[in-house]
N, C-alpha and C positions, 0 to 999 in steps of 0.2 A: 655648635659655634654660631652664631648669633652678628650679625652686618649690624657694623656702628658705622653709623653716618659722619660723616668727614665735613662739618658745613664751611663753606670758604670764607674769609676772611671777612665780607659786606656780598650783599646785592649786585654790587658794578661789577663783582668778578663775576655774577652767571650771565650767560648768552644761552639761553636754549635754540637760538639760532645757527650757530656756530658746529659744525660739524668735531672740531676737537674737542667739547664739550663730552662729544656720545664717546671719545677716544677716549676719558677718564676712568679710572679705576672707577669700579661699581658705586663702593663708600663715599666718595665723592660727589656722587651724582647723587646717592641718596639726601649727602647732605645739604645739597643745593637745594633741593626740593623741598626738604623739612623745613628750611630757613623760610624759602616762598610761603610754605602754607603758615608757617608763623609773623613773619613780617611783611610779608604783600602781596597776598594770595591771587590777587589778580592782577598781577604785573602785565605792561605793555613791553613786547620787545621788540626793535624794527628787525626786517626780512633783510636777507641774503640776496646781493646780484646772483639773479639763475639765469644768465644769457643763456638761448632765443627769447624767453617768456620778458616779458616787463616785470620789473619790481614790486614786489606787493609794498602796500601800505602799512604792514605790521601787524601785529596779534595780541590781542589781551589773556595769557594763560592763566587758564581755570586750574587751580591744583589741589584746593579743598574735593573733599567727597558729595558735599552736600553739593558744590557749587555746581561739581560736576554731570549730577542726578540732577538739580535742574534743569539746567540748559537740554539735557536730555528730555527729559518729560513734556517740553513744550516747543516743538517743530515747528509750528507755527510763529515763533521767534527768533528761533535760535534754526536756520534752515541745513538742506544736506545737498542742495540743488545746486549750489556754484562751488559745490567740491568739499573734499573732506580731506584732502591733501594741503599743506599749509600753503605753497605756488599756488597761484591762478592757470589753472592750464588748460587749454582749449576745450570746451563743454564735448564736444566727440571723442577725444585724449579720456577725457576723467569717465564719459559713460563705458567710452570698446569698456576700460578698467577696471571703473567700478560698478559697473549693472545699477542695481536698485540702491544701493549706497549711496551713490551722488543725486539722487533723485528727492525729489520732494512729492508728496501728494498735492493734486490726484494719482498723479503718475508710478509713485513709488508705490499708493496703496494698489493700484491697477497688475502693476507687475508682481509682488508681493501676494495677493490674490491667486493670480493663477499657478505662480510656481508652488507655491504653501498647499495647491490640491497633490502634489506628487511629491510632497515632502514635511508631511505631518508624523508627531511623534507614534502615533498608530503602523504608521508605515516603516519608520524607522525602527520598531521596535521589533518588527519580523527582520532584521539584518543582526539581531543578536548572537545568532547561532556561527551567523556569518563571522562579525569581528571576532569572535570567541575562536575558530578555524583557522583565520590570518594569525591572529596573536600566539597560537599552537605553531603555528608553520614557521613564522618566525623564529621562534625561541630552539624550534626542531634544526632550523637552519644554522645555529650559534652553537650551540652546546657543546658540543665538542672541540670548538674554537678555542677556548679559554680569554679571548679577550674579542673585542671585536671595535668600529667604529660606532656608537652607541646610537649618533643623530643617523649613517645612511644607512643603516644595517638593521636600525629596532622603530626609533622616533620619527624618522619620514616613511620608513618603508609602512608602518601599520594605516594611517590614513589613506596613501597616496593608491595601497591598493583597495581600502574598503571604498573610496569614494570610485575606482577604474571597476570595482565591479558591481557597484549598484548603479552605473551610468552604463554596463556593459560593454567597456571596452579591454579590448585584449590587454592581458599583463605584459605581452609583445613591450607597447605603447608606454611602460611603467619609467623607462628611463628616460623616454623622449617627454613624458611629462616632468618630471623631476629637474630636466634641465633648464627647460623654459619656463617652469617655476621659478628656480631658482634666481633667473636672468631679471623676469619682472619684480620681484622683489627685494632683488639681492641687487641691483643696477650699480650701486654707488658702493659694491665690492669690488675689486683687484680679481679676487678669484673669478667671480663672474662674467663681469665685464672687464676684460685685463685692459685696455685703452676708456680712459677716464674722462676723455676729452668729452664736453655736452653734444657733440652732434651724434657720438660712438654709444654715448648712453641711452640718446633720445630714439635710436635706430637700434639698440639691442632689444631694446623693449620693447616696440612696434612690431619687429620681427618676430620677439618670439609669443607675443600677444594672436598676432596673425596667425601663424603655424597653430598656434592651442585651436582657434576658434574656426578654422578650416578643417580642420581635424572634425572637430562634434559635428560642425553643419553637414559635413558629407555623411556621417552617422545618421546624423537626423534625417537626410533624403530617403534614407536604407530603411529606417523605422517608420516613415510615413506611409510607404508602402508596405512595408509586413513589421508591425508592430510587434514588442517582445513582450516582457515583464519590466522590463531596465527602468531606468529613471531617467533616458533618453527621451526612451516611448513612451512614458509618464507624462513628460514634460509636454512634447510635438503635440502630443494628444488633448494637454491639457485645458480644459476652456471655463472659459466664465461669461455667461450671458454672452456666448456668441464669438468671443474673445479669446484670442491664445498669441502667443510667443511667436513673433516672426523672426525669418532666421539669423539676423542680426540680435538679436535679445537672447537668442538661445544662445548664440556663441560668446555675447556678453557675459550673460548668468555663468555659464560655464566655467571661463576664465575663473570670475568672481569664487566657484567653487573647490576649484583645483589648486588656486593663487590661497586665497583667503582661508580657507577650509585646512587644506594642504599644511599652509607654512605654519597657522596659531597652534595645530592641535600637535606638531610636531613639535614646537617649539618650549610647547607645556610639558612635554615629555620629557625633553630632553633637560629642562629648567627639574623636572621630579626626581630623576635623577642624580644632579646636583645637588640637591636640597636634601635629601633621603641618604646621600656621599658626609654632607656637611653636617648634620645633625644625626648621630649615629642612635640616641635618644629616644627619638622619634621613630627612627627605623626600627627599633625593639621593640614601640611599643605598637606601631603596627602591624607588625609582622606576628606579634601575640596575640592580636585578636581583629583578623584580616576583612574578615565579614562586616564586621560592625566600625569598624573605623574607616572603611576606601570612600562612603560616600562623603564623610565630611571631608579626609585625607586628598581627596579630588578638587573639589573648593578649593582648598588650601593651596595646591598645588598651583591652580588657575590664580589666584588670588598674589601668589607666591612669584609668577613665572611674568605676568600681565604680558601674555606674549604682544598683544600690541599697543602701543605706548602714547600714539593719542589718537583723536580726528578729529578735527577741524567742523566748526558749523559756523555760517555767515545769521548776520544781525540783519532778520528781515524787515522791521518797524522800529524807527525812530521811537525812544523811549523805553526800548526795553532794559530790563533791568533784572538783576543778581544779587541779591544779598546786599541791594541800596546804591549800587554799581550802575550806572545808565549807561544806554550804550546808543551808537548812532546806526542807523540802515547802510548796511554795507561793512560795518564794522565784522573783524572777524574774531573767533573767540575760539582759543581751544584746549577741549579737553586731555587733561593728561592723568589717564587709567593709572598709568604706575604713580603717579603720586596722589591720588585719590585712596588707591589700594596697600597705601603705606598712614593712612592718615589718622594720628594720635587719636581724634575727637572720636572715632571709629572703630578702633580697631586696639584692641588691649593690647598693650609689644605689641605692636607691628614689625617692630623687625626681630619675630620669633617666631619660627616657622613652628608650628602646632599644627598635626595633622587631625588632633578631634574640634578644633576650635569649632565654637557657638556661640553666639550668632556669628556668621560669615557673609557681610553681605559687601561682598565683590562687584567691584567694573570690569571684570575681565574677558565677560563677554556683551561688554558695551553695558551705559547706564539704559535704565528704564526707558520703555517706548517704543513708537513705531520700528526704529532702527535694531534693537536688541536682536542678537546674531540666532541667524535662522534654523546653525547648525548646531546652537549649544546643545541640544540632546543627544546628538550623535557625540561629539567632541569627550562632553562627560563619558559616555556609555565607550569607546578607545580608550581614554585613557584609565577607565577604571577595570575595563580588562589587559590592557596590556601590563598594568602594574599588579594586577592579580595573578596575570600567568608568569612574568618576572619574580615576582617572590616567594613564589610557590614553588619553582624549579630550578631559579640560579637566585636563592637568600642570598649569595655574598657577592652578588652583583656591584660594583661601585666605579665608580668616575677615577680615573688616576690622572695626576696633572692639571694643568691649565687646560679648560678649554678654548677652542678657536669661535668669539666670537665674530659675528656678521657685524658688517661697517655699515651702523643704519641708526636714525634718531624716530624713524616708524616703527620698526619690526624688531622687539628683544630677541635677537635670533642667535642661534647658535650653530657654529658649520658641522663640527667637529668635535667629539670628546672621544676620548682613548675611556673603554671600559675593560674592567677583567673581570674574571670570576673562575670556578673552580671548572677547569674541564669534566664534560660529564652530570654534571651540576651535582647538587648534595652538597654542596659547601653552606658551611654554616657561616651567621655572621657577628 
């Protein structure tokens, strides 16, 4: 089955400012976007009253691919330092948040530096054995279930624990993370934050921002003095010419890993899923030749899923310019991954999930450059085993019903999906 974009009526009916907007049926939204990148690919749209914050000045969305991969490649331009949230929100707000995200170099390159000494794909590559054990314990935990909740039971549980045991903290700690995840990125959900009011929202997420980053910093006093293997100790330890992570940065980064790390790689899962439900096709023809098709089948997935849907870069020099587009200092510009990752000039059917597609060159973990997500090797190397030991052990695994998704115009997230499958596994599909 194959998403036919729904495009509205003119231009005047999109607001990608407008929160009812992300409430629209999927097809809808795709089709808003396909109209953008064909009729005014870098649209100005004005911002939303967010009382406490003052009003922003508005946004020019980027929705072409190329436009996208731009702005990316050149920092120096297009900056990450006054936020990558589309508000302006107090420069201590966006760093507790976003670590090295909101950052520009030097700064970004400085912290980036040191934490990249305890989180190279060399390093990550010895936790192989490890994901491949959770995604066994997992699937050991289900089987006999015959149906399960597929995002807290398979899609959050497989990150949430590889990242709590390469940071070595107790699986005790797995639900108290998962809540407070949830709270930070999920803020402007009902479920999460059930009072909507801005000062309920602005204080749910403070609080559970605190609690995550109080949590590692007391780890990390424990590891200064008797150092492990963990990627705690990695980190405290970490130094560059003399330089390391004070404990403010570490419980930033942190955050940044358990929020960011956490919610995309679960969100891709839970999107494959879906995708693998929807296209039965495709499930056949992976599931025939498993080896050779999960590396591209992962792209796909990522590519498929764009768990996160855009960020924000400010216009740091008068005169910058996109595809003949000039822009002013201070102007802000932002990229939007799913409509990049849907885009005709790119991508043959885009809206046809193919698990062998080639070339696949995806935004879904961020355009080219400094910024490019730190964890894509891990994120890949989850989801290509958790969909390995999924269809190796329950083939007729699938999605039943509507899923619950999250009320969000950042995070393509998903709460909730009802899965089944054959108790016992051996079901065929």
């Amino acid at each position: 089955m194959c998403v036919m974009p729904q495009p509205p009526s003119s231009l005047a009916d999109i607001d990608l400012s407008d929160m009812g907007f992300w409430e629209r049926p999927n097809a809808e939204r795709e089709g808003a976007f396909e109209m953008l990148r064909r009729e005014d690919p870098i649209r100005f749209f004005e911002e939303p009253d967010t009382p406490p914050m003052p009003r922003g000045g508005g946004f020019y969305a980027l929705t072409r691919h190329r436009h996208v991969v731009a702005a990316s490649r050149q920092p120096e331009l297009f900056g990450s330092g006054s936020g990558t949230n589309i508000p302006d929100l107090p420069e201590s707000f966006r760093e507790f948040f976003g670590s090295m995200i909101n950052m520009d170099d030097p700064r970004h390159a400085r912290l980036r530096r040191i934490v990249s000494r305890a989180f190279t794909p060399r390093t990550l590559d010895q936790t192989r054995d490890a994901v491949e054990a959770i995604a066994r314990q997992i699937v050991d935990e289900l089987i006999d279930k015959g149906e399960c909740d597929f995002v807290t039971e398979v899609a959050a549980a497989l990150p949430l624990r590889v990242i709590s045991d390469l940071m070595g903290i107790p699986r005790s700690e797995e639900a108290f993370i998962f809540r407070h995840s949830n709270i930070i990125l999920g803020s402007l959900d009902p479920e999460y934050v059930p009072d909507q009011s801005t000062d309920s929202v602005i204080m749910a997420m403070l609080g559970s921002g605190q609690e995550l980053a109080s949590m590692v910093e007391e780890m990390a006093k424990e590891r200064q003095l008797r150092p492990g293997t963990d990627l705690i100790s990695a980190l405290v330890t970490a130094e560059v010419e003399g330089d390391h992570l004070s404990p403010q940065e570490l419980g930033s980064f942190f955050i940044l890993l358990v929020v960011a790390g956490n919610e995309t790689t679960r969100n891709a899962i839970a999107h494959g899923l879906l995708a693998l439900t929807d296209h039965p096709d495709e499930r056949r023809r992976l599931l025939a030749d498993l080896d050779r098709l999960m590396p591209t089948a992962v792209e796909e997935i990522v590519r498929w899923a764009s768990p996160v849907i855009h960020f924000r870069r400010t216009v740091r020099r008068d005169g910058a310019e996109i595809d003949g587009r000039r822009f002013a200092e201070g102007d802000k510009v932002v990229l939007w991954y799913n409509s990049a990752n849907r885009d005709e000039s790119v991508f043959d059917d885009p809206y046809r999930f193919d698990v062998g597609r080639q070339p696949n060159d995806h935004v879904g973990f961020g355009g080219p450059g400094p910024h490019f997500c730190l964890g894509a090797h891990l994120a890949r190397r989850e989801i290509s085993v958790m969909f390995s030991e999924l269809l190796r052990r329950l083939p007729d695994i699938r999605a039943v019903g509507e899923p619950e998704v999250l009320r969000s115009s950042f995070i393509n997230g998903l709460k909730h999906i009802r899965a089944d499958f054959e108790a016992g596994g051996g079901g065929t599909f």
